[in-house]
DOKEKE-443143 format. One record per residue (C-alpha): residue number from 1; chain; x, y, z. Coordinates in Angstrom, 1 decimal. Example, Ala and Ser with C-alpha at 12.3 -4.5 7.8 and 13.67 -1.06 7.14 Angstrom:
% residues 2
lopa:tike:c1:c2:c3
1:A:12.3:-4.5:7.8
2:A:13.7:-1.1:7.1
This chain:
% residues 116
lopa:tike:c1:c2:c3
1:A:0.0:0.0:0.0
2:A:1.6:3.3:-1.2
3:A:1.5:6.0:1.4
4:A:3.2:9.5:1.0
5:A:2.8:11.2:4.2
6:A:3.8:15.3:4.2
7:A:4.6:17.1:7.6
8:A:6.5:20.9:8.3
9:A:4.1:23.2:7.1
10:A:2.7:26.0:9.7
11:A:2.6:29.6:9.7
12:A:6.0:32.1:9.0
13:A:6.5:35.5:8.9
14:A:7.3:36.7:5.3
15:A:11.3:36.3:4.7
16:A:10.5:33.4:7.1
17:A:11.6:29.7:6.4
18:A:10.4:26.0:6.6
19:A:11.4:22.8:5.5
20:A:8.7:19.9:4.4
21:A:9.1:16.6:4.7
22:A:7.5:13.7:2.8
23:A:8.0:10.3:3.8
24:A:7.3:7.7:1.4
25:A:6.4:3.6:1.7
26:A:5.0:1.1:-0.4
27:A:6.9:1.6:-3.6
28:A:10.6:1.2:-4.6
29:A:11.2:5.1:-3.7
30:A:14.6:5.5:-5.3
31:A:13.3:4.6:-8.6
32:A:10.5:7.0:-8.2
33:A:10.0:10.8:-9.4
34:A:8.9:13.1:-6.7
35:A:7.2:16.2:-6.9
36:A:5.7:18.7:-4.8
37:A:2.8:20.6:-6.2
38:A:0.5:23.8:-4.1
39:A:-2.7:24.4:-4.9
40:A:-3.7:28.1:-3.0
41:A:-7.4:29.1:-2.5
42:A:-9.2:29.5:-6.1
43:A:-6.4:28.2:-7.6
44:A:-5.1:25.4:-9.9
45:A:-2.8:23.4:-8.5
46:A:1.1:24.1:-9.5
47:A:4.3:22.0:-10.0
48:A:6.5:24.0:-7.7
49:A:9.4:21.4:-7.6
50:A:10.5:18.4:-9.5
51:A:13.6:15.8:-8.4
52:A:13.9:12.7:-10.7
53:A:14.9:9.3:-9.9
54:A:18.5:10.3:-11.0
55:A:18.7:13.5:-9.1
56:A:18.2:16.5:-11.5
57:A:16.1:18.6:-10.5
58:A:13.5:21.6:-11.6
59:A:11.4:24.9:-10.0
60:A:9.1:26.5:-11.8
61:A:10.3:30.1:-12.1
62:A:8.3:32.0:-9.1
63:A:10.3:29.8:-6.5
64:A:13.7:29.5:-8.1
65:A:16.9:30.8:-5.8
66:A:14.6:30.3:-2.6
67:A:13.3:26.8:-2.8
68:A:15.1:23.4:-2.7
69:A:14.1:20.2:-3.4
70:A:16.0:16.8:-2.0
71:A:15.6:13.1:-1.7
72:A:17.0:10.8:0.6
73:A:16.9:7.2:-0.8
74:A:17.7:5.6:2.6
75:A:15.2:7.5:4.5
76:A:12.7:7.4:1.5
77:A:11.6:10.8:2.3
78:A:11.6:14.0:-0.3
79:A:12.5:17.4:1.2
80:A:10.8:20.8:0.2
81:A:13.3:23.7:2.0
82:A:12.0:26.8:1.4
83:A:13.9:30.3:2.5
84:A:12.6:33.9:1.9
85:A:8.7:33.2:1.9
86:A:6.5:34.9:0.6
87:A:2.9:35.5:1.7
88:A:1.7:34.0:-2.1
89:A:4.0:31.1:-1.3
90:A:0.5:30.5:0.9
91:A:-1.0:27.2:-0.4
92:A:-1.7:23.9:0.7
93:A:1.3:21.6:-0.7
94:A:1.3:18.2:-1.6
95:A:4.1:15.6:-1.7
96:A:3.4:13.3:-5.1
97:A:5.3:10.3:-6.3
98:A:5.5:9.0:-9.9
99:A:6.6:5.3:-10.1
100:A:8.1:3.9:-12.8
101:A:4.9:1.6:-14.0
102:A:3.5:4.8:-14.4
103:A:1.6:5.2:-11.5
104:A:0.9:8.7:-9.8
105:A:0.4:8.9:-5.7
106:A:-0.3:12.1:-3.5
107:A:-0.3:12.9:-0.4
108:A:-3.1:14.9:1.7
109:A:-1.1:18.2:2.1
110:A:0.0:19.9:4.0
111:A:-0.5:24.0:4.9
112:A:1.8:26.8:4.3
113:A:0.9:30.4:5.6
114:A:3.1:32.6:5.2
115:A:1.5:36.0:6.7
116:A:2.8:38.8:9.6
């Protein structure tokens, strides 16, 4: 049974920082892509970050310099750091997991408010 569970979100000042977690079972992890998306109120959800099963890695351009995305094939866990936040960085984000069959998972979120 393939579970992604997401945990570190909470509420930051702007300029603030937080780093989520993702912690994956169920699947053979390090052959997986691993995403994480955000979906804010009345919006579609985004790709914010993508790591593939090889390591490279891609942002789309709004959180490029201030985010970072890792994996950690022992721990089977997918890291989201994020520094400088901004209050539009405010969205619920999601872990999600592409295995190689071509399967997609996702997570149930977790929330991000970035506000003073």
């Amino acid at each position: 049974q393939v579970q992604l569970v997401e945990s570190g979100g909470g509420l930051v000042q702007p300029g603030g920082s937080l780093r989520l977690s993702c912690a994956a079972s169920g699947f053979t992890f390090s052959s997986a892509s691993m995403s994480w998306y955000r979906q804010a109120p009345g919006k579609e959800r985004e790709l914010v970050a993508h790591i593939s099963n090889t390591g490279s890695t891609n942002y789309v351009n709004s959180v490029k310099g201030r985010f970072i995305i890792s994996k950690d094939n022992v721990k089977k866990t997918v890291y989201l750091q994020m520094i400088s936040l901004k209050p539009e960085d405010t969205a619920v984000y999601y872990c999600r997991a592409l295995r190689v069959d071509g399967f997609v998972f996702w997570g149930q979120g977790t929330q991000v408010t970035v506000s003073s």
